[in-house]
C-alpha positions in Angstrom: -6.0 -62.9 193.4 -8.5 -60.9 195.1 -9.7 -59.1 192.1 -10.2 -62.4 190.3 -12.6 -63.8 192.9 -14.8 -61.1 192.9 -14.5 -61.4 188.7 -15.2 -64.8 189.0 -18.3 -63.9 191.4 -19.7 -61.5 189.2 -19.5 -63.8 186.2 -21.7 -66.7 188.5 -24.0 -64.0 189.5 -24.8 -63.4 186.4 -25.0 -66.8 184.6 -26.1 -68.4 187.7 -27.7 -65.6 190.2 -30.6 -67.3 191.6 -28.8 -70.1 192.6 -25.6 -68.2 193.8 -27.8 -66.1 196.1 -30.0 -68.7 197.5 -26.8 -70.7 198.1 -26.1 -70.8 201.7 -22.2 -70.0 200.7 -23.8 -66.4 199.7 -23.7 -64.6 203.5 -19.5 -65.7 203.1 -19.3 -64.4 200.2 -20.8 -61.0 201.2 -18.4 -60.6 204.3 -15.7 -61.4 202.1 -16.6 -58.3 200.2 -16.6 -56.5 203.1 -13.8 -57.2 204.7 -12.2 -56.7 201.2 -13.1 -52.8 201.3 -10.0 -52.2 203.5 -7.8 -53.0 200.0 -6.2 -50.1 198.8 -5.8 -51.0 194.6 -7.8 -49.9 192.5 -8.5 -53.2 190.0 -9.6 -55.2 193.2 -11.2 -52.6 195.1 -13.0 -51.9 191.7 -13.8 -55.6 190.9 -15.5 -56.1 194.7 -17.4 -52.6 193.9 -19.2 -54.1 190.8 -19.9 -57.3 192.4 -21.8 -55.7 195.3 -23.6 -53.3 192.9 -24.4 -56.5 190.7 -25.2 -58.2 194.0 -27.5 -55.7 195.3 -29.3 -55.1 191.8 -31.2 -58.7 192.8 -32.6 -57.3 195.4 -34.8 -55.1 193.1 -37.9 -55.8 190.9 -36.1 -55.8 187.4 -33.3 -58.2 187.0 -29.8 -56.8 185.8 -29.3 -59.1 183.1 -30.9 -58.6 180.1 -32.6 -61.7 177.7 -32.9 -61.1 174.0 -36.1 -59.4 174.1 -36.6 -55.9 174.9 -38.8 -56.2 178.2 -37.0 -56.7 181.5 -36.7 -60.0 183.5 -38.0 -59.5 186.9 -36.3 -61.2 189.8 -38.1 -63.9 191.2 -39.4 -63.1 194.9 -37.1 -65.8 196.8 -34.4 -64.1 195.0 -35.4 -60.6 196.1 -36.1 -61.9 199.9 -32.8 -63.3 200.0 -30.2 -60.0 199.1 -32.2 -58.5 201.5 -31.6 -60.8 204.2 -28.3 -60.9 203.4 -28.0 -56.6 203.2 -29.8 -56.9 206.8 -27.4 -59.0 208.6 -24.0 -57.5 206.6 -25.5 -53.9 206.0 -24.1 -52.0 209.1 -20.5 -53.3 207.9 -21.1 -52.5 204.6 -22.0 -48.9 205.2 -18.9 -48.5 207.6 -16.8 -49.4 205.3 -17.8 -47.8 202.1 -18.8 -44.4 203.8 -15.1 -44.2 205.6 -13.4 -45.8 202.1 -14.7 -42.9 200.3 -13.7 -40.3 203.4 -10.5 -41.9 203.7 -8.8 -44.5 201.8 -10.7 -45.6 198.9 -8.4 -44.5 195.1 -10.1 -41.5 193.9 -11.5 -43.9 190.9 -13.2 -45.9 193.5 -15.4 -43.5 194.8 -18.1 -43.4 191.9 -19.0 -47.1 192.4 -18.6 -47.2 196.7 -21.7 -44.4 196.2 -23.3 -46.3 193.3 -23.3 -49.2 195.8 -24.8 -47.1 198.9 -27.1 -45.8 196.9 -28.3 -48.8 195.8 -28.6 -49.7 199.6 -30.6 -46.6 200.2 -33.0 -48.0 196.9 -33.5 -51.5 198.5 -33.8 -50.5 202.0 -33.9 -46.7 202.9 -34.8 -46.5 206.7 -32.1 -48.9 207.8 -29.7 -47.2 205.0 -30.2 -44.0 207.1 -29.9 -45.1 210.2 -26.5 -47.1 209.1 -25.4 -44.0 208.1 -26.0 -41.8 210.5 -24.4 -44.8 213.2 -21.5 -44.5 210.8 -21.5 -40.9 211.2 -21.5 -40.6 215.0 -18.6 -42.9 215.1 -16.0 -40.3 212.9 -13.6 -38.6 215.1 -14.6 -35.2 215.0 -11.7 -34.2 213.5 -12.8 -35.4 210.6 -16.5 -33.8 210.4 -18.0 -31.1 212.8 -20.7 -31.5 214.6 -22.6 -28.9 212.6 -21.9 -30.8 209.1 -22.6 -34.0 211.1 -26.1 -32.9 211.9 -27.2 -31.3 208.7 -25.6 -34.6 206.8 -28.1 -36.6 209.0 -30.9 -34.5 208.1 -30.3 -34.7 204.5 -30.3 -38.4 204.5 -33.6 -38.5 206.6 -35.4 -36.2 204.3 
């Protein structure tokens, strides 16, 4: 059920994006995602993955979809404002869950997209990528990362 919503979302951000991402329904969407990252299957899990990379992709310059001719559409600037907006005020969630999905419980599959979706974060908005991640970081029980690897994974990011 899960994995046909997000299937279903993808296919209206695609055929429809600008005006599913200027629709005010978007921001409920977008938790939904997120609170969707605690499921541990693989086909919904996966689904949710490539919505959010799809998502996030109209947040850049060059639009993900292609027309018939070989130069790339460009996202309008509205379009652009608003997945940023949106990766603002859902962004700190979205890196929690995705950085302790991939330490934790994410399938093994899974892991490729949750990073092809960070890293897409880090491409639209690097500083407050960083600093999501290193908040995320702080919060691991140490168990789970040493302070040492904590530090120079913070560093690495910053650079």
């Amino acid at each position: 059920m899960i994995e046909d919503f997000f299937r279903l979302a993808l296919d209206a951000l695609v055929f429809h994006a600008h005006r599913v991402i200027l629709s005010p329904l978007m921001s409920h969407v977008l938790a939904a995602a997120c609170a969707s990252l605690n499921i541990l299957k693989v086909e919904p899990l996966t689904a949710n993955l490539h919505f959010l990379r799809d998502f996030l992709a109209y947040g850049l310059e060059n639009s993900p979809t292609s027309g018939f001719d070989a130069t790339p559409r460009k996202n309008p600037p509205e379009v652009r404002h608003a997945v940023v907006e949106l990766l603002k005020s859902n962004g700190e969630q979205l890196t929690q869950r995705l950085l302790t999905g991939m330490m934790f419980t994410f399938p093994r599959d899974c892991t490729p997209d949750a990073s092809g979706v960070l890293l897409d974060m880090f491409r639209l908005m690097p500083e407050a990528t960083a600093k999501w991640v290193q908040d995320t970081v702080t919060l691991l029980p140490t168990s789970s990362i040493s302070p040492e690897e904590q530090e120079r994974l913070i560093r690495n990011i910053n650079q």
